[in-house]
C-alpha positions as CSV (number, residue, x, y, z in Angstrom):
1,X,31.2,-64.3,-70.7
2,X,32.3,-64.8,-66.9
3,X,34.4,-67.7,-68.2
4,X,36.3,-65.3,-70.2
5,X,37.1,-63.4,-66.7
6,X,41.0,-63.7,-65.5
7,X,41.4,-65.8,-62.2
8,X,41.6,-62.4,-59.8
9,X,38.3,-61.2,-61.2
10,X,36.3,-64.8,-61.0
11,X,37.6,-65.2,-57.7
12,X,35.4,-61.9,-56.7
13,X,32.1,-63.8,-57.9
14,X,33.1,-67.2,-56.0
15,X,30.2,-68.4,-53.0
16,X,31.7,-67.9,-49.2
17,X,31.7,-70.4,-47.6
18,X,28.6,-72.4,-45.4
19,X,28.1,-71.1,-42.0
20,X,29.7,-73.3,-39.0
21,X,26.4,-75.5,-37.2
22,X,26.1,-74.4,-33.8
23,X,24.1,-76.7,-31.7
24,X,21.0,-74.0,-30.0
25,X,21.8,-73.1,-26.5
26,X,18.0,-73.4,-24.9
27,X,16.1,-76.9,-25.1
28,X,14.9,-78.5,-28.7
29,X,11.3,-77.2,-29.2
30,X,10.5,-81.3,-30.0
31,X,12.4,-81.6,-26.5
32,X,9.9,-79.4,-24.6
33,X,7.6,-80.4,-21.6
34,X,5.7,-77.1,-20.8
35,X,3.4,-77.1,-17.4
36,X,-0.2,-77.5,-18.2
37,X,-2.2,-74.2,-18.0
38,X,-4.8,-74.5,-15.6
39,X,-7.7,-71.7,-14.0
40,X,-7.3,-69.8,-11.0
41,X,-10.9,-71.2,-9.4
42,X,-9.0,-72.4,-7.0
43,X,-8.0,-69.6,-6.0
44,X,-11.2,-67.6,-5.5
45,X,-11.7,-68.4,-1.9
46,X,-8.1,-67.2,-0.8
47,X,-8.7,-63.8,-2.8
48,X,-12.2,-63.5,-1.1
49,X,-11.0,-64.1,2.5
50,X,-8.1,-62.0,3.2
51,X,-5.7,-61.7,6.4
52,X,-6.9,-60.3,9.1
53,X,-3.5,-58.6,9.5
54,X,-3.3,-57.1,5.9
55,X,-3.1,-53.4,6.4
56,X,-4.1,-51.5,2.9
57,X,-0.9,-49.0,1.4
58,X,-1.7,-45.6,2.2
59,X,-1.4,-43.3,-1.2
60,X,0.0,-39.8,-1.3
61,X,-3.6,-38.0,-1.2
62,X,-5.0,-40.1,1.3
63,X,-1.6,-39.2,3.7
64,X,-2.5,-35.3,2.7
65,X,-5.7,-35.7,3.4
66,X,-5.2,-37.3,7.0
67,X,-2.3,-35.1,8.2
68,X,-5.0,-31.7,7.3
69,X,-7.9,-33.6,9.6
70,X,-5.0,-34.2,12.7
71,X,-4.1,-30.7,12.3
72,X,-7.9,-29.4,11.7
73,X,-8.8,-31.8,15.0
74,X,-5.9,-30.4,17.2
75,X,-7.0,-26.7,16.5
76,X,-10.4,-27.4,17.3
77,X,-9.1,-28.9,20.9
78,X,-6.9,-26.2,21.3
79,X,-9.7,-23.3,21.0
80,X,-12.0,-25.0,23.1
81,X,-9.6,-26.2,26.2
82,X,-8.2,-21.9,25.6
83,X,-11.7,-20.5,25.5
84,X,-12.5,-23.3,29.0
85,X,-9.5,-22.2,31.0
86,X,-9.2,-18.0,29.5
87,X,-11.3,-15.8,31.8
88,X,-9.9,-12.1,32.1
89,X,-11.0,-11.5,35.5
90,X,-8.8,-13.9,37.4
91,X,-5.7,-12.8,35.8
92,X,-3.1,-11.9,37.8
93,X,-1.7,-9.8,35.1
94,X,-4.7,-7.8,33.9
95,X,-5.0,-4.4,36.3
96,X,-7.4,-1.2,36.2
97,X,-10.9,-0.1,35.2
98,X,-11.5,-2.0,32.0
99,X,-13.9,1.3,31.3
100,X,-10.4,2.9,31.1
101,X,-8.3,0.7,29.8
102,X,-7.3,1.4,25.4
103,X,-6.3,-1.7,23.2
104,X,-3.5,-1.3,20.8
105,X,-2.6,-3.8,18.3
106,X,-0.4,-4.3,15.7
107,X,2.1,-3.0,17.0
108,X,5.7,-3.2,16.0
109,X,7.9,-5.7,18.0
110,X,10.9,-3.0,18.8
111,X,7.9,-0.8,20.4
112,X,8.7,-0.1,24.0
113,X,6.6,1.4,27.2
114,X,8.6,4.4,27.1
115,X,7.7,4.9,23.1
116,X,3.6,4.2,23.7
117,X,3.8,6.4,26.7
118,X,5.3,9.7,24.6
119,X,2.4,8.8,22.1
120,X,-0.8,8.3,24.2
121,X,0.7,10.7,27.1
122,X,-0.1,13.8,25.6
123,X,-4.3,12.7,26.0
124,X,-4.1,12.3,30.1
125,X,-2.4,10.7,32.8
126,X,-1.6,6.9,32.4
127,X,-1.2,4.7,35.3
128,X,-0.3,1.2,33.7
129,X,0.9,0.3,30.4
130,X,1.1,-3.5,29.7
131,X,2.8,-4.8,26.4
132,X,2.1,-8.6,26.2
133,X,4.7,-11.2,25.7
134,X,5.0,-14.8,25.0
135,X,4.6,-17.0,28.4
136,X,7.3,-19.4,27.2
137,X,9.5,-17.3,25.1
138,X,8.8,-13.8,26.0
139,X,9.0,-12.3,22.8
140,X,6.8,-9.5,22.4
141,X,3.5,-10.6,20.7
142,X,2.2,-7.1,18.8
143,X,-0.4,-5.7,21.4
144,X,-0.8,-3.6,24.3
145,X,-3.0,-2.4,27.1
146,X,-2.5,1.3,28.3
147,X,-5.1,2.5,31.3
148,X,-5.8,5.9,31.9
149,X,-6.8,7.7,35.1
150,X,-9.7,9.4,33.5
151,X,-12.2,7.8,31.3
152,X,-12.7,11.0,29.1
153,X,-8.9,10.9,28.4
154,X,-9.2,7.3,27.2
155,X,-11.9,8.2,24.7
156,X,-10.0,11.0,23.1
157,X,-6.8,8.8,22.6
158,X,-9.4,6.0,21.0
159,X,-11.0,8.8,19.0
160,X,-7.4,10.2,17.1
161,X,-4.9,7.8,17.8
162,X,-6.9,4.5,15.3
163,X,-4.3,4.4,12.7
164,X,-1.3,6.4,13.5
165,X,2.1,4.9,12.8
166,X,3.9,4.1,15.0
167,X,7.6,2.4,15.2
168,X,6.8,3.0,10.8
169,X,3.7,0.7,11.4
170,X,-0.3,1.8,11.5
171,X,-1.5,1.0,14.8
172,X,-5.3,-0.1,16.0
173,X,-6.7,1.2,18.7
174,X,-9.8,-0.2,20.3
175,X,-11.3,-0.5,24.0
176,X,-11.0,-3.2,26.0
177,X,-13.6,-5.8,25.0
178,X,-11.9,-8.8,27.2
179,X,-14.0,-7.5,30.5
180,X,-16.8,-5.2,29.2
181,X,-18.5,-7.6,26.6
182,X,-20.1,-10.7,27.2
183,X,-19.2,-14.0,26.1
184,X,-16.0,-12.5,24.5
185,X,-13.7,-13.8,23.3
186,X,-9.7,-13.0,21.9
187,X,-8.8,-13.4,18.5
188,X,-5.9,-16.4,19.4
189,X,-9.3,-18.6,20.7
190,X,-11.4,-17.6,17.7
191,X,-12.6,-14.6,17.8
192,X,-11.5,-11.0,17.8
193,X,-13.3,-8.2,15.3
194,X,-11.9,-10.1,12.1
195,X,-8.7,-10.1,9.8
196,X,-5.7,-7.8,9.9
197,X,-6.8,-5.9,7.3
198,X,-2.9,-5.0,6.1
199,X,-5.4,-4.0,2.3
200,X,-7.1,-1.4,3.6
201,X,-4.7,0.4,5.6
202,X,-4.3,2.6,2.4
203,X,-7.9,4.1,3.1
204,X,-7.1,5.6,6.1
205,X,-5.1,8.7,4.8
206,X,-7.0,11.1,2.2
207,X,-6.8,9.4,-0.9
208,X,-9.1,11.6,-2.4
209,X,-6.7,14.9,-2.1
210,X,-4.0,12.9,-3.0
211,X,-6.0,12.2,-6.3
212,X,-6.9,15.2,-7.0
213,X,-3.2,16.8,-6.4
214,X,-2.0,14.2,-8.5
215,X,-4.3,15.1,-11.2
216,X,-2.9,18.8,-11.3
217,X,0.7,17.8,-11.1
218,X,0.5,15.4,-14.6
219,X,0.5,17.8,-16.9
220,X,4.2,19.1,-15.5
221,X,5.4,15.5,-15.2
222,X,4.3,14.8,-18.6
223,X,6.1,17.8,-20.1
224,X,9.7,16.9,-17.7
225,X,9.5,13.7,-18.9
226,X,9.3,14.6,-23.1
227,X,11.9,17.8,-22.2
228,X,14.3,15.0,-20.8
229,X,13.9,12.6,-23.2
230,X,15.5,14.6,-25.8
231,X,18.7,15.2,-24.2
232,X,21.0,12.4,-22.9
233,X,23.3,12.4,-19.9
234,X,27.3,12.6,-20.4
235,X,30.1,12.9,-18.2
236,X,27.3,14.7,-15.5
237,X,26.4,17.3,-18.7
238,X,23.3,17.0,-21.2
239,X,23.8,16.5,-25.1
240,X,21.4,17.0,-27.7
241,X,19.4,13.4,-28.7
242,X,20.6,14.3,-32.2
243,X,19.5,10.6,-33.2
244,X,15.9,11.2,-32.2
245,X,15.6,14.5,-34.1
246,X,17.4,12.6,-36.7
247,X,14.4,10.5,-37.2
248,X,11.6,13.1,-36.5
249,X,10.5,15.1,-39.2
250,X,11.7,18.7,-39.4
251,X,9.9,21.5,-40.4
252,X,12.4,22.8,-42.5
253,X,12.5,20.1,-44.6
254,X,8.8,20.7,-45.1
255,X,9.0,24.2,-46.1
256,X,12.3,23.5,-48.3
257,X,10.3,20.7,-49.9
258,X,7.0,23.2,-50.5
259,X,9.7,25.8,-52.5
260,X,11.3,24.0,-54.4
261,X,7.7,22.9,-55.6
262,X,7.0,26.8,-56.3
263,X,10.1,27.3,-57.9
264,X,9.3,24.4,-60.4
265,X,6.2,25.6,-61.5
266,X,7.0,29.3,-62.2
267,X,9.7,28.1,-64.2
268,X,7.9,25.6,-66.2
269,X,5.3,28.7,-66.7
270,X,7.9,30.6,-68.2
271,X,9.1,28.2,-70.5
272,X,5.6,27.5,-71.6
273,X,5.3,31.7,-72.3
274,X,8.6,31.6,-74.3
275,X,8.2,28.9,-76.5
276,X,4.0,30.8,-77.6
């Protein structure tokens, strides 16, 4: 039937032509001389004896690792030459009776002598007060030392004044432990009487009353809160929520629904007495 085709229509089913014969661009596989593969025995001895100069590449853990021992070791040096060379008594700086001398830490660092003097003043007569500063910087470094010419005075400050704010921040007050206790030693060297203890600073004012006032005043909060949610703000003014009472169900309805139910059955029993 294809013979019956015209010419434009047979010359759609004619073969293309052969490809061009490109010669291949890497060597004749019968052309090949590949190296013979051989063992690595002789290489065993190099692999078991290496340099003396190799030095092994340190991984990321191993670098972590070593950089928190240096820093662990240094500490350690630096608490024991401190706690060597600290001794109290041969300070130039430190005056008084240690018997009369208060402690006060955590201090703020815009607190001033003038400002520790109107505070503790009011329990006796003060003859030094000491805020300690940095050695190299002189920054202010939280504490203080206030002594007192009478050693009665000094207890009744240490008595009332553990945990008043001061400057907006709750000071501790505690004797001076530096010259009275044996084989003390400061907080900066290792040892002090613990943490700062920021947690329980809450504990220190009457929680309990607060409680309990707390408990007495829900009820009234509770009701402000539902009495304002029903009104919304506008312009300064208060507008009825009429999209809330939109959606809660109103008594009303209720009782318009419950007569129109009466209604229907007295009429039904008086159409049912007509027809008899």
């Amino acid at each position: 039937m294809t013979d019956k085709l015209p010419p434009p229509l047979l010359a759609l089913f004619a073969p293309r032509p052969p490809l061009r014969f490109l010669p291949p661009t890497d060597t004749a596989p019968d052309n090949r001389r590949t190296a013979r593969i051989t063992g690595v025995a002789k290489f065993l001895e190099l692999l078991n004896a290496p340099e003396e100069s190799y030095v092994p590449t340190e991984t990321k853990a191993e670098e972590i690792q070593r950089l928190r021992q240096e820093k662990r070791e240094a500490h350690e040096t630096r608490l024991k030459e401190g706690a060597e060379s600290w001794n109290p008594n041969t300070d130039p700086l430190v005056k008084g009776d240690p018997y009369q001398t208060l402690f006060i830490s955590r201090l703020a660092f815009d607190v001033t002598e003038q400002d520790l003097d109107d505070e503790f003043g009011r329990y006796g007569q003060i003859e030094r007060i000491r805020i300690v500063r940095d050695k190299n910087s002189g920054k202010v470094r939280g504490y203080a030392f206030i002594v007192f010419a009478r050693e009665k005075d000094m207890r009744a400050a240490y008595k009332d004044m553990n945990g008043v704010r001061i400057k907006g921040r709750r000071v501790l007050v505690d004797v001076e432990r530096g010259r009275t206790v044996k084989s003390w030693k400061p907080r900066r060297l290792g040892g002090g009487l613990g943490g700062r203890h920021y947690t329980k600073a809450g504990l220190l004012r009457p929680v309990a009353k607060d409680r309990e006032r707390d408990r007495f005043r829900q009820p009234d909060r509770d009701r402000e809160r539902h009495d304002g949610d029903r009104y919304r703000g506008r312009d300064g003014g208060r507008e009825w929520d009429r999209d809330r009472e939109r959606d809660r169900p109103r008594e009303r309805d209720h009782d318009r629904d419950r007569f129109r139910d009466r209604h229907d059955r007295d009429r039904n029993g008086d159409r049912s007495r007509w027809r008899r």
